[in-house]
N, C-alpha and C positions, 0 to 999 in steps of 0.2 A: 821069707827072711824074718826072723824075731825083730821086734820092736830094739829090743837092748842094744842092738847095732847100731842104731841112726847117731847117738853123741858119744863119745869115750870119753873127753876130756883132755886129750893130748894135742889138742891143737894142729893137728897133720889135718890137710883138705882131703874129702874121700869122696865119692857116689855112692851113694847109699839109693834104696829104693823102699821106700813105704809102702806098708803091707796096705788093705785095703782100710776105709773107715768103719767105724760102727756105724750101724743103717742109719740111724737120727744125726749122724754128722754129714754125711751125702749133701753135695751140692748140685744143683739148686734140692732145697728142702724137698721133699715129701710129704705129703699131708698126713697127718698121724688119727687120724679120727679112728681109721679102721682096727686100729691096735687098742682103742680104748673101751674099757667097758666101765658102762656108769653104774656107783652105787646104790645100793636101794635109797628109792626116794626121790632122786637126780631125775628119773624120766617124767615123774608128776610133775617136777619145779617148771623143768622147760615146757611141758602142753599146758602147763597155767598162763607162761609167759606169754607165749604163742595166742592161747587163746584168749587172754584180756588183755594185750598190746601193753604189757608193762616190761620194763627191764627187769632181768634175773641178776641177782648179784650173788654171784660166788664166794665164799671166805674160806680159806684155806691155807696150809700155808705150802713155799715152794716145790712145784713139783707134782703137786699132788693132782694134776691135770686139770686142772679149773678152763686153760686155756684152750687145751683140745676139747670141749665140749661141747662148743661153737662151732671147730673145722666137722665135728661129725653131725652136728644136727645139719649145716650148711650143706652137705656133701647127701645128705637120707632123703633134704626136703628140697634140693635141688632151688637153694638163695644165692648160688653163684658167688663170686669170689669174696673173702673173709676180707672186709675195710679192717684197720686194725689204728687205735689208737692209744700208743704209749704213755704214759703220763709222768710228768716230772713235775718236781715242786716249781715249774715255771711254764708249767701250762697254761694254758688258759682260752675259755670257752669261744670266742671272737677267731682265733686262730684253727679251731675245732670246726666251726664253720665255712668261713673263708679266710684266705690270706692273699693278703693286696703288698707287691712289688710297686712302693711308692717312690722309692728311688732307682730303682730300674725304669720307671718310666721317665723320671723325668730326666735321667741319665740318656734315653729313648729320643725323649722330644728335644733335646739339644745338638742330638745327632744329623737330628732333619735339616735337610738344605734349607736357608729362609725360614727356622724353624721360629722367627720371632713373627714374622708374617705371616702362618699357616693359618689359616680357619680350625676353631674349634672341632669343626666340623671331619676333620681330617685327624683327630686326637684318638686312637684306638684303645681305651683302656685292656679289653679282653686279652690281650695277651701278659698281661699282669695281674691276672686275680687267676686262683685256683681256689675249687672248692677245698676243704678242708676234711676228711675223714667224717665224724657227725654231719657237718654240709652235703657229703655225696650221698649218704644213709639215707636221709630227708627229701631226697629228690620226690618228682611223683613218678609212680612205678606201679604194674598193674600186681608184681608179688614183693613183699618185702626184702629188704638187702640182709644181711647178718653184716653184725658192728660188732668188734672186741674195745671195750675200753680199758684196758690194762693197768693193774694196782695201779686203781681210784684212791687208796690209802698213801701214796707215794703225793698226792695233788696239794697244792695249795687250800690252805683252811676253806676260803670262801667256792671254790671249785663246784661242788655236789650242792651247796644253794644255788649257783647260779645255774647250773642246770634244769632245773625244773622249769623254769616257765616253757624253755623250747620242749624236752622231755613231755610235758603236760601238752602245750599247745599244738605240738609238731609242727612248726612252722618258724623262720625268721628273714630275717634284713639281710642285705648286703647293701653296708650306707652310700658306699662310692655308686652300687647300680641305681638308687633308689631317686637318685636326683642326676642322675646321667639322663644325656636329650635323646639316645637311641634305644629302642626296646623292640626284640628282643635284643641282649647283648651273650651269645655262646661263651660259655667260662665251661675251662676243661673239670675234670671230675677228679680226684682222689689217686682216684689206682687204674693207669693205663692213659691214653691220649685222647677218649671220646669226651667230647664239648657237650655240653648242654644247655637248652635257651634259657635266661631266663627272666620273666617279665619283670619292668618294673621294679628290679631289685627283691621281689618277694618269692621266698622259695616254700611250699605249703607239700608236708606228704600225704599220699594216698593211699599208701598202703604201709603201715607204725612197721619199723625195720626189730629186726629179734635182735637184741643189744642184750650182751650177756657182759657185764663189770667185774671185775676180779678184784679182791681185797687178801690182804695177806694176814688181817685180823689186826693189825697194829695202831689203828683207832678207834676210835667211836665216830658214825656219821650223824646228824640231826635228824628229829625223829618226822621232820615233813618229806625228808630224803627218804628216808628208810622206808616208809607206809606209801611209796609210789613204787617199790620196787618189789619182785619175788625175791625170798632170801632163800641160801640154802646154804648151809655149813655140810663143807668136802669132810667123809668121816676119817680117822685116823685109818692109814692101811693097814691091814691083815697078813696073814702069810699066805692065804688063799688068792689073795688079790693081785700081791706082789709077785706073786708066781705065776700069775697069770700075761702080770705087766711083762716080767722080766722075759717069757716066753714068748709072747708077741714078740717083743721089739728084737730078739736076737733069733728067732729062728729056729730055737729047738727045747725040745721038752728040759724041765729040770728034775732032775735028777733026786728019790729021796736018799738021805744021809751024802749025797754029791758036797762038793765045795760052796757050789752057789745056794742049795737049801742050807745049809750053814750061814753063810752070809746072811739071805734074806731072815731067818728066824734071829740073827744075833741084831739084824738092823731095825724091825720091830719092838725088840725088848727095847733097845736105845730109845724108839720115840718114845713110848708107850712111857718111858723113864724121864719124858719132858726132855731130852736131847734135840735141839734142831739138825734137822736131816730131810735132805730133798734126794727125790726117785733119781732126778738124773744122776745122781752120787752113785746110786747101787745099781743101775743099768752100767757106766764107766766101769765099774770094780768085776761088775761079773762080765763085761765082754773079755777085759783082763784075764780072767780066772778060766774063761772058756776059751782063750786062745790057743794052740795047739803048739806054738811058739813062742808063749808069753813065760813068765819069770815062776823061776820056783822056790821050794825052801823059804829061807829067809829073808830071800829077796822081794818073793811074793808078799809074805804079811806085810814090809814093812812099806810097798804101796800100795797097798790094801787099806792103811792105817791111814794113807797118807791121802788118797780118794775118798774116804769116808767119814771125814774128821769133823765135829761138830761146827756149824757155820756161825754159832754166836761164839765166836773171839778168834784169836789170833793164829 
């Protein structure tokens, strides 16, 4: 059943049935490693990373796979599941490591029968701290975790200094464990329900996690930041590359002089013309284009126009 069925605009209720998604819309996600091929250059940045325990930092801008380049070395080197940490201008590094439910507990301790009488001794903190994304990365581990930290450029000014000393030392505090009377005290990890002990409130890695940072180029970081990490600037796509992308992710060859080698050759001139334009723009427009029940004539261009439209403005 064609897409163009699902709204008309006449306000009458109907059943309709939606055709299937494009592969990268599928839920639960899919890991996209195996659809990605790194450009020259990109495999030196990560085996430098890898081999001197430094984070690689990515610059690029949307789309251009920075993010998948960590589900595929994670997925080659067998570092088990991708911790992933988002960054917003209200980030920050304490919460990265651990996060303490200070009023859940003490919401907690009022619930206790006789909870003014209880023994300290009876006060459980551990089901109120969770580690934090960075915190679970840091554990000790006999092989490295992989850690995404996602537009690092999106973070608060002070962000990428305060990182370094953990970054440099691999190691930090949990203050609430560090002056608690029981050790070890088990706090769950990041991503899934397994607990971890741990002493003393000090958490020290043993094996530096492969942390790959993603920037979208829209600052400048300080240059004590920059000389602790591997840099690599993602090149502008080609039409070799894109056709490569665009065949992976949908499943079949493209076509020369076809619709979609159209597209991808008119979407290149656009960057290449300093247009902003992200891949997932021109994967949506050609699953479109390759639908067998999707729009045509003039219907087509003008959501074609309408999927591919430059992201800086309105």
């Amino acid at each position: 059943m064609s897409w163009t069925t699902y709204y008309v605009g006449d306000g009458r209720p109907r059943d309709v049935v939606l055709a299937d998604p494009p592969p990268w819309r599928t839920f639960p996600r899919k890991p996209l490693g195996t659809q990605f091929r790194p450009p020259q250059g990109l495999t030196d940045a990560v085996n430098a990373a890898l081999h001197l325990r430094r984070p690689l930092l990515l610059t690029g801008p949307a789309g251009s796979g920075k993010s998948t380049v960590i589900e595929q070395v994670s997925a080659e080197l067998r570092l088990g599941p991708v911790l992933r940490w988002h960054l917003t201008s209200r980030s920050t590094l304490a919460d990265a490591l651990c996060r303490y439910d200070a009023l859940g507990r003490l919401h907690a301790q009022r619930l206790q029968p006789g909870a003014g009488d209880a023994p300290a001794d009876h006060d459980d903190i551990a089901p109120f701290l969770r580690l934090g994304p960075l915190g679970t990365a840091l554990l000790p581990s006999e092989r490295p975790r992989a850690l995404l930290i996602d537009e690092v450029d999106k973070s608060d000014l002070d962000l990428p200094s305060d990182l370094l000393d953990v970054l440099e030392r691999g190691e930090y505090e949990i203050p609430e464990l560090v002056r608690h009377r029981h050790s070890p005290v088990p706090v769950r990890g990041w991503a899934g329900d397994q607990h971890h002990p741990i002493e003393r409130g000090r958490v020290q890695c043993t094996a530096f996690p492969f942390i790959v940072m993603t920037s979208n180029g829209e600052r400048d970081f300080p240059a004590p930041f920059l000389r602790r990490c591997i840099r690599y600037r993602m090149p502008k796509p080609t039409d070799a590359m894109l056709r490569h992308v665009v065949a992976a992710h949908l499943g079949c060859d493209v076509l020369e002089g076809g619709p979609v080698a159209e597209l991808i050759t008119s979407f290149v001139e656009r960057l290449h013309a300093g247009e902003s334009l992200a891949v997932d723009q021109l994967l949506n427009a050609a699953h479109l284009l390759t639908d067998p029940d999707g729009p045509q004539g003039e219907q087509r261009e003008r959501l074609v126009r309408l999927l591919v439209r430059e992201l800086a403005g309105d």
